[in-house]
C-alpha positions, 0 to 999 in steps of 0.5 A: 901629738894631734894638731890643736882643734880649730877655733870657731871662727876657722871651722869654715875654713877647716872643712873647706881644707879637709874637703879639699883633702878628701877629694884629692885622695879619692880621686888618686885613689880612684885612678889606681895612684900608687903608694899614695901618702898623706903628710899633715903640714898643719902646725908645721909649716906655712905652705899648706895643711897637707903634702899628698904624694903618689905614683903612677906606672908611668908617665901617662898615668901620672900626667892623667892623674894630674889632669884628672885631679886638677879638673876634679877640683875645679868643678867640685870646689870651684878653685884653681890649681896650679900645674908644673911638670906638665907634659914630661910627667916625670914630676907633676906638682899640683899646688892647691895652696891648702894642699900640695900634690906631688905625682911621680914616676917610681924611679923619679920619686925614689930619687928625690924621696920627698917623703923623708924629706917632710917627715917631721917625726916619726910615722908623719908620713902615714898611708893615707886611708883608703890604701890598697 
């Protein structure tokens, strides 16, 4: 079932959160992310509207896509982000408070399978558009 429309006065917020949204995929997606998925959290649960998660081929990857992302954010949005898992990059968690980024290593991801994890039904955790 879709999500309910926002009311008039959250529309701001609403597009605030989706360009937020955009931006992240893009720029996983520019950086060759891996598998990249998108959980809609909206409705579901209180930490965020969206759960992103990808992977890197190594750890380097995962820590430039990491660094990349975050700086992308600041200066198209203007907002800080939180980093944990920096400079192992096994597991780089970016908290954007609308948006929570999860980048991995594949064999770190396959182990903590965040995906099933947050699967409140099934299919929730759909490819996001745009995927290879």
């Amino acid at each position: 079932m879709p999500a309910p429309a926002p009311a008039p006065h959250d529309r701001g917020a609403h597009e605030q959160v989706e360009a937020l949204h955009d931006l992240v995929l893009r720029s996983l997606d520019d950086d060759q992310a891996v598998d990249l998925v998108s959980i809609p959290l909206s409705g579901k649960s209180s930490i965020a509207d969206h759960m992103v998660i990808a992977s890197g081929r190594s750890s380097r990857q995962v820590a430039s896509m990491a660094q990349k992302l975050t700086e992308r954010i600041k200066q198209d949005l203007g907002r800080n982000v939180r980093v944990e898992g920096l400079p192992v990059a096994d597991w780089v968690l970016i908290d954007a408070d609308d948006v929570i980024i999860h980048l991995f290593r594949p064999e770190v991801r396959s182990f903590y399978n965040l995906e099933r994890m947050w699967a409140f039904e099934e299919n929730a955790a759909a490819p996001a558009s745009g995927q290879v």
